[in-house]
LUMMI-347385 format. One line per 8 residues: number of its first residue (from 1); their letters; for each residue z, y, x of N, C-alpha, C. Coordinates in steps of 0.001 Angstrom, whole numbers. Layout:
<atoms>
NUM> A> Z:Y:X:Z:Y:X:Z:Y:X; ...
</atoms>
This chain:
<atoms>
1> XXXXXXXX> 4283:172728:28298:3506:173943:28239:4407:175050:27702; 4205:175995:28190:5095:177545:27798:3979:178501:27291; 4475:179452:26200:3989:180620:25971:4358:181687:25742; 3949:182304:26277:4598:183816:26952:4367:184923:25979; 4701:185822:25144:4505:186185:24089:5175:187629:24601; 4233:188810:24581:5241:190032:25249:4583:191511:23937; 4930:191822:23388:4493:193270:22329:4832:194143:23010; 3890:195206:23194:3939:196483:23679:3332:197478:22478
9> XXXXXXXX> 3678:198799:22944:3615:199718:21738:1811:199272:20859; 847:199010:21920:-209:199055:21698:-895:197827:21664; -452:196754:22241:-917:195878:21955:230:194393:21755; -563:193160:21936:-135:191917:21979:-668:190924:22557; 147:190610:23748:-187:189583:24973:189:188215:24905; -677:187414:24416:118:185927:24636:-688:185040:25513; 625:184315:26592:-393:183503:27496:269:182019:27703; -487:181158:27577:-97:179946:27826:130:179584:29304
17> XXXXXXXX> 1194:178547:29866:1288:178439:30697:1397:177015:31228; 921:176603:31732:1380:174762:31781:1484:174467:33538; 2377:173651:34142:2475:172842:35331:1846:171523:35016; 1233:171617:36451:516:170123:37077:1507:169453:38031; 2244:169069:38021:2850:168289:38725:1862:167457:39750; 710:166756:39609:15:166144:40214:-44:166647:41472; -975:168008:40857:-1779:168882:41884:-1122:169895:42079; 374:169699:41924:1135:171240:42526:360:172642:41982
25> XXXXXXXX> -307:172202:40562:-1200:173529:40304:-234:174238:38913; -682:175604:38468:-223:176357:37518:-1199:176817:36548; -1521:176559:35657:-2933:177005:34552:-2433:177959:33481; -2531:179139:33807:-2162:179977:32901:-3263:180601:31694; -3465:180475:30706:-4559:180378:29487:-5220:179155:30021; -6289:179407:29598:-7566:178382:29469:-8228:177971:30951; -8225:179196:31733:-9120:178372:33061:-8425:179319:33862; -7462:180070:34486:-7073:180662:35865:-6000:179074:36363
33> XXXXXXXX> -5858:179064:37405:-5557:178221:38037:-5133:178571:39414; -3590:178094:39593:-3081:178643:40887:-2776:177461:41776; -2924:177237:43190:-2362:175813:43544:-1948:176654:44452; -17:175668:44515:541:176335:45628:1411:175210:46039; 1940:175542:47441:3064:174587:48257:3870:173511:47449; 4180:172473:47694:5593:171823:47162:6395:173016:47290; 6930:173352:47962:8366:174203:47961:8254:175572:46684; 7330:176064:46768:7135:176873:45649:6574:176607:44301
41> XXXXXXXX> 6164:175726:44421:5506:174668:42873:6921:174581:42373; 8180:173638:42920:9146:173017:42747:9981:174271:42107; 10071:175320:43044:10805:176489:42379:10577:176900:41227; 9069:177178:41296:8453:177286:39606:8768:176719:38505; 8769:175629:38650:8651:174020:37459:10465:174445:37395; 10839:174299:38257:12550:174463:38126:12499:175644:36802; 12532:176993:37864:12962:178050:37496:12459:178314:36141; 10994:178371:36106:9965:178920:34727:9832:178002:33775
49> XXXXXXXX> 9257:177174:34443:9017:175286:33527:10306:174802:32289; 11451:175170:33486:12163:174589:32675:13644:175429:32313; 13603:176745:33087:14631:178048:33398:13950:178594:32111; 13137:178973:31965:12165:180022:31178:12656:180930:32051; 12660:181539:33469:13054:182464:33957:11971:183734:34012; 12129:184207:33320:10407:185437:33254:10548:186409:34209; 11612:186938:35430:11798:187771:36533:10666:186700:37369; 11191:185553:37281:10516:184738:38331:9079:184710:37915
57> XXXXXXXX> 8750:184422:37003:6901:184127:36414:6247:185341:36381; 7079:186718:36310:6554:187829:36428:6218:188076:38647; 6816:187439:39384:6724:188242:40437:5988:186937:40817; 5319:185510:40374:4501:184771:40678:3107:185509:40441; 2772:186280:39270:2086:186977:38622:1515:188136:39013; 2498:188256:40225:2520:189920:40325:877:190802:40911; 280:190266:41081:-963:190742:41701:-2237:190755:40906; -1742:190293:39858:-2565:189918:38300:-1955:190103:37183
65> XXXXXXXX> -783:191302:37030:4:191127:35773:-1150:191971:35035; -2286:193010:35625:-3074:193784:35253:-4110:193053:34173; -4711:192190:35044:-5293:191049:34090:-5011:190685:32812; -3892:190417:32980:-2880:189932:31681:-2602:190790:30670; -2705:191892:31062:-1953:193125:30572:-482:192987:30202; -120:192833:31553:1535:192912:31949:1704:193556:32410; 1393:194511:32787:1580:196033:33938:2959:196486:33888; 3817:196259:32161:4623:197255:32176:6259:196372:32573
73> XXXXXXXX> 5374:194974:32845:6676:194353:33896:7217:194235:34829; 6320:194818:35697:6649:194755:37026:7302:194731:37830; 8381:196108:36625:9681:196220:37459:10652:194871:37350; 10740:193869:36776:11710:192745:36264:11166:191899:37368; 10613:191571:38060:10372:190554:39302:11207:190447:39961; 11290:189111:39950:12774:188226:40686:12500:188840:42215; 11286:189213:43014:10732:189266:44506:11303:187937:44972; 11278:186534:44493:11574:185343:45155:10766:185166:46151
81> XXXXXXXX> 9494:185596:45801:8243:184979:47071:8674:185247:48725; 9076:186819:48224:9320:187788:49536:10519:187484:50182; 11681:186698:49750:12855:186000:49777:12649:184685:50412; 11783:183856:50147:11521:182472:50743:10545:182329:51523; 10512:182652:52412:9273:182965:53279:8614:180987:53656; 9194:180216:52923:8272:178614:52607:7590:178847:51743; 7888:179748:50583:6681:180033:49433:5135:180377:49751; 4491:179222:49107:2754:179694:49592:2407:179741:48162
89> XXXXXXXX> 1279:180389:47762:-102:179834:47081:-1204:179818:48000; -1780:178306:48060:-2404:177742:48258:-3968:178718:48139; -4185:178867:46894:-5631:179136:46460:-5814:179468:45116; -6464:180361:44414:-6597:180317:43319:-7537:180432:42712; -8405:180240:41222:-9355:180127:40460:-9094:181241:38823; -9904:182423:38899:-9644:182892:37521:-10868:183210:37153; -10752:183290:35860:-12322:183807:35115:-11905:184821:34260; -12774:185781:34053:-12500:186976:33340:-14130:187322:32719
97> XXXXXXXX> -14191:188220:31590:-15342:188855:31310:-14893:190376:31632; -16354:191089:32015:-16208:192215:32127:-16077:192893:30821; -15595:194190:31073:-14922:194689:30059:-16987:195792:29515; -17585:195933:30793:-18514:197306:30392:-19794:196081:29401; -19665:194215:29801:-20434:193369:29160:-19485:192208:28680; -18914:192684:27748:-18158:190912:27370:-18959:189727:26822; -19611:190254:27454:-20540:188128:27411:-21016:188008:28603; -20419:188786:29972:-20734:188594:30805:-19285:187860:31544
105> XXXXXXXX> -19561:186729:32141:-18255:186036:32665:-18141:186260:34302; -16676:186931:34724:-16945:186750:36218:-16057:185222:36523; -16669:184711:37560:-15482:183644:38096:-15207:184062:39296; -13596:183926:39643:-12992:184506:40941:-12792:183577:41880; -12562:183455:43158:-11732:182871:44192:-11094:183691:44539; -9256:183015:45003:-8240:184307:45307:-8192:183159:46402; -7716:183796:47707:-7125:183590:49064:-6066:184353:49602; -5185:183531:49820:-4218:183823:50287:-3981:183460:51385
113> XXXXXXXX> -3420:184464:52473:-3780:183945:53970:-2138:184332:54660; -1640:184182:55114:234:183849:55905:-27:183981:57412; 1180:184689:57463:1328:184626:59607:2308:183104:59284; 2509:182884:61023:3482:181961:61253:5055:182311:60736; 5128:182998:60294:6561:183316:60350:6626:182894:58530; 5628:182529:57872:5657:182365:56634:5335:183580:55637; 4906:184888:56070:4817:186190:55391:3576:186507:55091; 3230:186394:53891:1653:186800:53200:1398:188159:53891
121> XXXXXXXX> -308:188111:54547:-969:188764:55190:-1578:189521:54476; -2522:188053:53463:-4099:189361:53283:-4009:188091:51565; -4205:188973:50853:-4850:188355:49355:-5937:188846:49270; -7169:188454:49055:-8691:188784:48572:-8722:188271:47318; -8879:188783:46188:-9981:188450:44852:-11172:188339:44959; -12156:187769:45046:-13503:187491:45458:-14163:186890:44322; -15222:187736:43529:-16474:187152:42953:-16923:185849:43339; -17407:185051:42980:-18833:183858:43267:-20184:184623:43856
129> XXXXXXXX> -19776:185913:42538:-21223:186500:43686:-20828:187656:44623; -19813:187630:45096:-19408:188015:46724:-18845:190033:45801; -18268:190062:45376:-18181:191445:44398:-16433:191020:44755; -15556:192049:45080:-14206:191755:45583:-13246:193162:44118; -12345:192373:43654:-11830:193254:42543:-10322:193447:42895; -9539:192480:44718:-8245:192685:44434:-8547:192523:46704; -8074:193468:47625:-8114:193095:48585:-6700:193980:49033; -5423:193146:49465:-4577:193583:50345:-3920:193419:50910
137> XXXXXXXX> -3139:193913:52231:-3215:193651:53564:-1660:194072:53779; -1109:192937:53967:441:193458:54737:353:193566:56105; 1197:194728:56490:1456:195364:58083:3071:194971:58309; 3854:194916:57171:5477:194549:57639:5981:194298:56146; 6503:193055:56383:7430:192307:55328:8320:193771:54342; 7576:193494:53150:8862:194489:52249:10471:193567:52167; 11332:194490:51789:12496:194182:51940:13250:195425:50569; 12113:195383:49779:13174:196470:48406:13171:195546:47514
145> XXXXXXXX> 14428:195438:46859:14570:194664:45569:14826:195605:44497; 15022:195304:43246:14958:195672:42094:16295:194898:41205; 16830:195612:40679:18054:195452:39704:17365:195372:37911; 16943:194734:37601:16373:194737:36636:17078:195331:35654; 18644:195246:35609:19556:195903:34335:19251:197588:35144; 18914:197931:35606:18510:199550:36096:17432:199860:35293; 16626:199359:34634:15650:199363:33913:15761:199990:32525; 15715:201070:32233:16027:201277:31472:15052:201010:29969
153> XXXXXXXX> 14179:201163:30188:12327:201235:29193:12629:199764:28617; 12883:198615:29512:12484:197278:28789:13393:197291:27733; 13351:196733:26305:13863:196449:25142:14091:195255:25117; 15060:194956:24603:14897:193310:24346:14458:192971:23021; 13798:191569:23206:13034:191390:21536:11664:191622:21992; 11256:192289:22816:9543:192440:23236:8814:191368:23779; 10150:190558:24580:9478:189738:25552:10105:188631:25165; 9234:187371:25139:9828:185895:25125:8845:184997:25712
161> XXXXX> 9367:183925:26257:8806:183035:26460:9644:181623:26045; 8573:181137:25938:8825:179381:24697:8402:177837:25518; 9386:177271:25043:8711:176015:25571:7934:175150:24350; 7580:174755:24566:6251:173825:23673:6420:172099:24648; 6364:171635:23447:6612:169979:24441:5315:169343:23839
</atoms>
């Protein structure tokens, strides 16, 4: 299990992270849950599991760093996904409370849908009760990367991540 520990001026984000080897799944806190390909599970467990590589866990993330309140990482993403066009997620499971009722719980289904060529199409976030909080649609493969030492804002010392055995 890993924990991800990031300080920003205003707050403090910590998230647990653990691999399923079984079920090729990713459980980040308590109940979101990602299941994806052998080929991209394997990269993960490699790279994050056991790399602590946080470019890489940030651009696994990337469509939910908001959630997390990771927003201000974005720019540090390895873009591996967009690089390996064998990389899938499968399906995913998150729960959140709303922010206007926090004792109100939403539970999500995420879908992720691929052409033949291996290139993510369409991601939907989808309610249980049919209420959509994340829907979008690729027309042509991006191809911009990011130099993370170009970065000037990130500090070091803000961000760590830990292994826990």
């Amino acid at each position: 299990m890993l924990l991800l520990n990031y300080k920003n001026e205003g707050y403090n984000t910590k998230l647990t992270i653990a691999f399923d080897d079984k079920e090729r799944k990713i459980v980040i806190g308590d109940k979101d849950i990602f299941y994806l390909n052998d080929s991209y599970y394997q990269y993960l467990q490699k790279n994050v599991g056991e790399g602590l590589n946080i470019p890489d866990l940030i651009d696994f993330l990337e469509d939910f760093l908001t959630g997390y309140n990771l927003d201000d990482l974005k720019y540090i993403s390895s873009y591996a996904k967009y690089k390996h066009k064998d990389f899938r997620m499968i399906k995913g499971n998150m729960e959140s409370y709303r922010s206007q009722a926090s004792d109100y719980l939403d539970k999500w289904n995420i879908k992720f849908t691929y052409n033949k060529a291996g290139i993510l199409q369409n991601l939907l976030k989808e309610s249980t009760e049919g209420d959509q909080e994340i829907e979008k649609n690729w027309c042509l493969p991006i191809k911009v990367f990011l130099n993370i030492q170009n970065i000037p804002t990130l500090k070091a010392g803000l961000l760590q991540i830990v292994k826990y055995l």
